[in-house]
C-alpha positions in Angstrom: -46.1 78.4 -182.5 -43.3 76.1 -181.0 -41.7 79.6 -179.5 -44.9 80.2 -178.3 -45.5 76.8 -176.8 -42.2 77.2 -175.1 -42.9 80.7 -173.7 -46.4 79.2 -172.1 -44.8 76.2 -170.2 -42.2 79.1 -168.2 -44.4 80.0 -164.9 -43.1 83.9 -165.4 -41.6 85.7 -168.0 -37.6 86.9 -167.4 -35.3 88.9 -169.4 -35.1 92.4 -170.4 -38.4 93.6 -168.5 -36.4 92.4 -165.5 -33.8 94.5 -165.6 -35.8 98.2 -166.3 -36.5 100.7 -163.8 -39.5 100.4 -161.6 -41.8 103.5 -162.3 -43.2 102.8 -158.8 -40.4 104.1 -157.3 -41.4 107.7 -158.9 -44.6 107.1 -156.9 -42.7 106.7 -152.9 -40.4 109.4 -154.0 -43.0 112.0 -154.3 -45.0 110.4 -151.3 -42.1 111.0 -149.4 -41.4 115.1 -150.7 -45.2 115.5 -150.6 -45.6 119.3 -149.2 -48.9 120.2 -147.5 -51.9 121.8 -149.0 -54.3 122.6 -146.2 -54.1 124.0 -143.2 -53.9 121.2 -139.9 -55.8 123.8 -138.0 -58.7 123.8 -140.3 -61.9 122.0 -139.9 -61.2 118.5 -142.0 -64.0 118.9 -144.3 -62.6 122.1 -145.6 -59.4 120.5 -145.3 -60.5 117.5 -147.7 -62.0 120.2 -150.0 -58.5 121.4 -150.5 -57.0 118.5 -150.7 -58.9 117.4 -153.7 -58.7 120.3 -155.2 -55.1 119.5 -155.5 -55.4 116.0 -155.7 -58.6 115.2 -156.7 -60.5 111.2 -157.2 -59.7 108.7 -160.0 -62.6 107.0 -159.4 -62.2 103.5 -160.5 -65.7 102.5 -161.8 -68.6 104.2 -163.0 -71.7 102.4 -164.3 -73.1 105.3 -166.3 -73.3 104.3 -170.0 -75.3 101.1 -169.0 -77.4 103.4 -167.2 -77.6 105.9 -169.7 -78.7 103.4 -172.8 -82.2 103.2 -170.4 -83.0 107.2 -170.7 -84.5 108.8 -173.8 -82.8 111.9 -173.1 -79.7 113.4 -171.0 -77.8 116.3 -170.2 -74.9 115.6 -167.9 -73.1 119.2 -168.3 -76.6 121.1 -166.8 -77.0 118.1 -164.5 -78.8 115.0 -165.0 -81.3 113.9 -161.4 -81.9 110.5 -163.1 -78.4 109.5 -162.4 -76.1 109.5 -159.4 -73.3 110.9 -161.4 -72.9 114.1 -163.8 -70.6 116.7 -164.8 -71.8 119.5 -161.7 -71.4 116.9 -159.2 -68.3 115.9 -160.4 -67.2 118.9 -159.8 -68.2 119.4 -156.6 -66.7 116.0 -155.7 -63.5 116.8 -157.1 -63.3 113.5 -159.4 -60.4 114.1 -162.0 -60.9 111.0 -163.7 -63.1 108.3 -163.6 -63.3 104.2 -165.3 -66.4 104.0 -167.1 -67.5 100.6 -167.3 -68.5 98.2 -170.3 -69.9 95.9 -168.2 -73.0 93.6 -169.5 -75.5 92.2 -167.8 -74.8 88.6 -166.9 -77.8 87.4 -170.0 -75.8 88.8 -172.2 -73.2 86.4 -173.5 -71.4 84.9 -176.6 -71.2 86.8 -179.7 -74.0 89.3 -178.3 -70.8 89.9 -175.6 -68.9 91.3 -178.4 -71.6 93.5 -180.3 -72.5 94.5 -177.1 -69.5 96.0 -175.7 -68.7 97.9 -179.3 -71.9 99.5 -178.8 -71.1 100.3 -175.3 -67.5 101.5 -176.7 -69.3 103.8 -179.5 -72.4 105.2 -176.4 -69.4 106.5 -174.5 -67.7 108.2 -177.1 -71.0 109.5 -178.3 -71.8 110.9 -174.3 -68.1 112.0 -174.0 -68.0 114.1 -177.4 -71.9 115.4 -177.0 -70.4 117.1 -173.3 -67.0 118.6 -174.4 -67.0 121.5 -171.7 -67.2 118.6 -169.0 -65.9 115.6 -170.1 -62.6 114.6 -172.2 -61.6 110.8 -173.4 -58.1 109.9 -172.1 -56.2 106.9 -172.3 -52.7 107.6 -170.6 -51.8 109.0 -167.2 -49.8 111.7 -169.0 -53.3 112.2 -171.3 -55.2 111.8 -167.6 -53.4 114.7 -166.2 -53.6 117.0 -169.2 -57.6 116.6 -168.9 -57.7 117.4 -165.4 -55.1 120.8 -165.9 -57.8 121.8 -168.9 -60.4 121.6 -165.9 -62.3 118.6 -167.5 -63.0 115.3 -165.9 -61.1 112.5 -167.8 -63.1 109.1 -168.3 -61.3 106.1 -169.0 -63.0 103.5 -171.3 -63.8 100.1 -168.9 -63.3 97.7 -167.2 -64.9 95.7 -170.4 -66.0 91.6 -169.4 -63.5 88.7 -170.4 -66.7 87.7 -172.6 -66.2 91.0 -175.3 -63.3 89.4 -176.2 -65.1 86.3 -177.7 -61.8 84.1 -176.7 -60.2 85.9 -179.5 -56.4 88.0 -178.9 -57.7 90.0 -182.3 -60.8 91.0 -180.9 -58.8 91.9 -178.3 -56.4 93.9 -180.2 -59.4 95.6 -181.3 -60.5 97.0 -178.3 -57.6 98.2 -177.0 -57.1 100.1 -180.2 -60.8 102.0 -179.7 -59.5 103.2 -176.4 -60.3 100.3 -173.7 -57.6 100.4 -170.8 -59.1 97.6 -168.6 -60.2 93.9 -168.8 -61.9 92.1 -166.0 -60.7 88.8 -165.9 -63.7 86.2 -164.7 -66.7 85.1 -166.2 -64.7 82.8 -169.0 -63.4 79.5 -169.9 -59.8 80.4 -169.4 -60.5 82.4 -165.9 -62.5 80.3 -163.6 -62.4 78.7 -160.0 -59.6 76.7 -160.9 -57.7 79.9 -162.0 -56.2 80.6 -165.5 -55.7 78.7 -168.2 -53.0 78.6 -171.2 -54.7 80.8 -173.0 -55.5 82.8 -170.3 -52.1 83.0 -169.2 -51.5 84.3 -173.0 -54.5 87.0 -172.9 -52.8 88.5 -169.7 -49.3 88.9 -171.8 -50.7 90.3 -174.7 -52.8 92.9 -172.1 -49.3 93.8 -170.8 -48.0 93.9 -174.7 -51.0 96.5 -175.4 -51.0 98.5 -172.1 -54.8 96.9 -171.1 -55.1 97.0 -167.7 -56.2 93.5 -165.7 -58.9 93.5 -163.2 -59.5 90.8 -161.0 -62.0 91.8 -158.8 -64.5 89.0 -158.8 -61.9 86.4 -159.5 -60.6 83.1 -158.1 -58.3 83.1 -155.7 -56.0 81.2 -157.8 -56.8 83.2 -160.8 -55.7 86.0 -158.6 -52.3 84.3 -157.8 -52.0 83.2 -161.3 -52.2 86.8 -162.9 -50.1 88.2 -160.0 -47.6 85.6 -161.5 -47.7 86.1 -164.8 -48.6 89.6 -165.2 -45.3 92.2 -165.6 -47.6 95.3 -165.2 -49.6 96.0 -162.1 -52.5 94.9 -161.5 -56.0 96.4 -160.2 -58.8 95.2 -158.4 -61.5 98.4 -159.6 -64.3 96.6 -156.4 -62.9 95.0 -153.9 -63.0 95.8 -150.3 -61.4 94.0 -147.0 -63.6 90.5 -146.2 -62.1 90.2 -143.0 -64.5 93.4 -142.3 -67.4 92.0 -144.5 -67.4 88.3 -146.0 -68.5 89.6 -149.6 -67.4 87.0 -152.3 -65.6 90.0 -154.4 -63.8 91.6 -151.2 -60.1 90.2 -150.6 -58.9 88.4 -147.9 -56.1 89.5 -146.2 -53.4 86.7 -147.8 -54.7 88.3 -150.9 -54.3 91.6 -150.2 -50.6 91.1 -148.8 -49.7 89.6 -152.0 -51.6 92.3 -154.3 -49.8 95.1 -152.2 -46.2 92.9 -152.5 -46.9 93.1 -156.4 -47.8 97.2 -156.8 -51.0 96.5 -157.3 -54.3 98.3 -156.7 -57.3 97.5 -154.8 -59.9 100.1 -155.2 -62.4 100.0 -152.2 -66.2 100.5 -153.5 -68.5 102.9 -152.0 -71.3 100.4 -151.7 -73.5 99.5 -148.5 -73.1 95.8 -149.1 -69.5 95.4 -149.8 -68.4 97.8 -146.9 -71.1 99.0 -145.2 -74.4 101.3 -144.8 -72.2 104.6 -143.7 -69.1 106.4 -144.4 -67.0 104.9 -141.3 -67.3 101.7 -142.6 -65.8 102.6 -145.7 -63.3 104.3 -144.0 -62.7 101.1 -141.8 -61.8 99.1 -144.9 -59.8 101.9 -146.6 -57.6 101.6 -142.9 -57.8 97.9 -143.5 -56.4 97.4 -146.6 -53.5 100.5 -146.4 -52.6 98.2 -143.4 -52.5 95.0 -144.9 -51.5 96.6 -148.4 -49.5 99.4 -147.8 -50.3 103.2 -149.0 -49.1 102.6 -152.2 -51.9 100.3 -153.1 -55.3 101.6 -152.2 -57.5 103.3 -154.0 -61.4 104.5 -154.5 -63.9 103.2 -156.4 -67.5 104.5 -156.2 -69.7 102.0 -158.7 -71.8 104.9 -158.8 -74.7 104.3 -161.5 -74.2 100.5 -160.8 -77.2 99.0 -159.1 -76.3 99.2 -155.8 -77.0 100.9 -152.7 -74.5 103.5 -151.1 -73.4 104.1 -147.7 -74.9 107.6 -145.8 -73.0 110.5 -147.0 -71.9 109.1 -150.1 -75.0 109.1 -152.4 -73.2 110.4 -155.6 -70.2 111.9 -157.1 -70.5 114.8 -155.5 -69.9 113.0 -151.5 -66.1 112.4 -151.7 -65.4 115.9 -149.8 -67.1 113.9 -146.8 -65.0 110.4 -147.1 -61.6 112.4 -147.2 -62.8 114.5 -144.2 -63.4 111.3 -142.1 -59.9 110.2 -143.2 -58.5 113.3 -142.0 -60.3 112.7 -138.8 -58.4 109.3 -138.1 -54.9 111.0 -138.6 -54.5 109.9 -142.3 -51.7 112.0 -143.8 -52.0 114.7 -146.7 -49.5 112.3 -148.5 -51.9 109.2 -148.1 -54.6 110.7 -149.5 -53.1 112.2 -152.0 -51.9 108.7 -153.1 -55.0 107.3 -152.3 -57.4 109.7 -154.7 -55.0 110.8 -157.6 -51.3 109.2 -157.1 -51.6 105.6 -156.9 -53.9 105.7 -160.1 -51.7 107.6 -161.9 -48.9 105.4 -160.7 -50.5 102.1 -162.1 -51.1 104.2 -165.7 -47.7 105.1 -166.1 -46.5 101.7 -165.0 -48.9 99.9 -167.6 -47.5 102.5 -170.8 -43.9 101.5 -169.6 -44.2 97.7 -169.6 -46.6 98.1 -173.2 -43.5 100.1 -174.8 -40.5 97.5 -173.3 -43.1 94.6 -174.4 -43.8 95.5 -177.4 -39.8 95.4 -178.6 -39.5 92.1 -177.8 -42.9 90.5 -178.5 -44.8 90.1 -181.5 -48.7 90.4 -181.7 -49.7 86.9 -180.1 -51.9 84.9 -182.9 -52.6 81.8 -180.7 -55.8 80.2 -180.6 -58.1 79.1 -177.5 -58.3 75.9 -179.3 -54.2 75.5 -179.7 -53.8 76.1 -176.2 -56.7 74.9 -174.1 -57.7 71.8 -176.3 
């Protein structure tokens, strides 16, 4: 413990992570070599169809297994109308890949937190093997790709709540063995306004240790800076748009969004009406926003389909991301952008998240501290 006590008080990790080689360089290099895939002369929605059918969406968060726990019966591979998303539209969206998340409704906390989430953890993998022409479990980018070459859509198990974890780096452990890849870090003790705590500064290393993604969409602004810090793997922000276009509380503000781009992280714009706007030029607006402020390298798409919420005109469901890349095309983005912008940067943050796990692992052990140690 007094090793561990010593490693908390140091404000960032240094040493032999330091000195590897940054995977995101992989990512600029084949921005920069990127060869075209569509004809300029083309209209631009049949030019976004080919685009995504190269480089089709990693969609960064899907509320379907909440919304599937409410219907007696489903078929996602014929098509399911109950829904906004299923296997057809998919298709016809071109998402590759796709963040399903274990999310809870806000009653649900404490120990129910935990049971809750397994169950969500065991629903997916139930929907996911009960649709094996459609649908294929992945948890690496290398695993993400192969899915997508097998002409399956890939889903990625969360982001999960900070309360599944029940302050506990086991239960942690735990999840990240049943497949989870992301960890939204608000909603607890050791993530609030006044940013992160001890411990929390110790659940963020042992994320980086096991290759479990952070999200801080929703967090402080010093819980923001504070991970940035701390964490050696990027970061993502799976719905956040820009709130210097629309004052939402879980958009980013520009400062923020300098710093998340500066750090190779990931801010996934959602495809809601009341984060970015009732029709697809506003979402477009924000996506010019935050590649701006951000860079290319660090925007992504997120459509919190099945979540709740309203969506802009032209992007009711899966199936409307055709229409969003076409309206990208129009403003002059680059094949290259998009490319990073629906498939790459994703892909980018996966690969970077497996590399810091493997070096981390070498020189950390499994962290046993204890909220209580830490945090008083």
């Amino acid at each position: 413990m007094a090793d561990l006590q010593d490693e908390l008080h140091t404000t960032t990790e240094v040493g032999a992570l330091d000195e590897l080689p940054d995977p995101f360089a992989e990512t600029v290099e084949a921005a920069q070599s990127y060869t075209p895939v569509s004809d300029p002369d083309s209209e631009p929605l049949e030019r976004a169809h080919a685009i995504l059918a190269a480089h089709p969406v990693a969609d960064g968060y899907s509320g379907l297994p909440w919304a599937l726990r409410h219907l007696p019966w489903f078929d996602l591979e014929l098509g399911e109308s109950s829904v906004d998303t299923d296997v057809p539209r998919l298709r016809e969206g071109h998402v590759g890949a796709l963040f399903w998340s274990l999310h809870l409704p806000e009653s649900i906390g404490g120990d129910r937190a935990v049971g809750a989430t397994l169950e969500q953890l065991d629903l997916v993998k139930t929907v996911v093997g009960a649709h094996p022409e459609g649908l294929r479990l992945a948890h690496t980018a290398g695993e993400t790709a192969d899915v997508r070459h097998c002409g399956r859509v890939a889903v990625l198990l969360g982001p999960a709540g900070a309360a599944a974890l029940g302050d506990s780096l086991g239960i942690l452990r735990s999840l990240q063995a049943l497949g989870l890849r992301a960890l939204t870090l608000s909603g607890a003790s050791w993530a609030s306004e006044a940013g992160l705590t001890r411990f929390g500064e110790e659940v963020l290393r042992e994320m980086n240790r096991l290759g479990v993604l952070a999200d801080l969409s929703g967090a402080s602004a010093d819980t923001v800076r504070r991970a940035l810090a701390v964490s050696k793997a990027p970061v993502l922000c799976t719905r956040s748009a820009a709130r210097a276009l629309r004052p939402h509380p879980a958009n980013l503000p520009d400062d923020l969004l300098a710093e998340l781009g500066a750090a190779k992280g990931l801010c996934m714009v959602p495809l809601t009406a009341e984060q970015t706007g009732p029709n697809v030029r506003d979402v477009a607006d924000h996506l010019d926003h935050v590649r701006a402020v951000a860079g290319p390298e660090c925007v992504g798409l997120s459509g919190t389909y099945d979540a709740g919420t309203a969506h802009p005109q032209d992007l009711a469901d899966a199936s409307c991301y055709p229409h969003l890349v076409a309206e990208l095309l129009r403003r002059d983005w680059s094949e290259s952008d998009i490319a990073l912008l629906t498939w790459g940067n994703v892909q980018r943050v996966l690969r970077s998240a497996d590399f810091t796990a493997r070096a981390a692992r070498e020189r950390r052990e499994p962290s046993t501290a204890k909220i209580s140690d830490l945090d008083g």
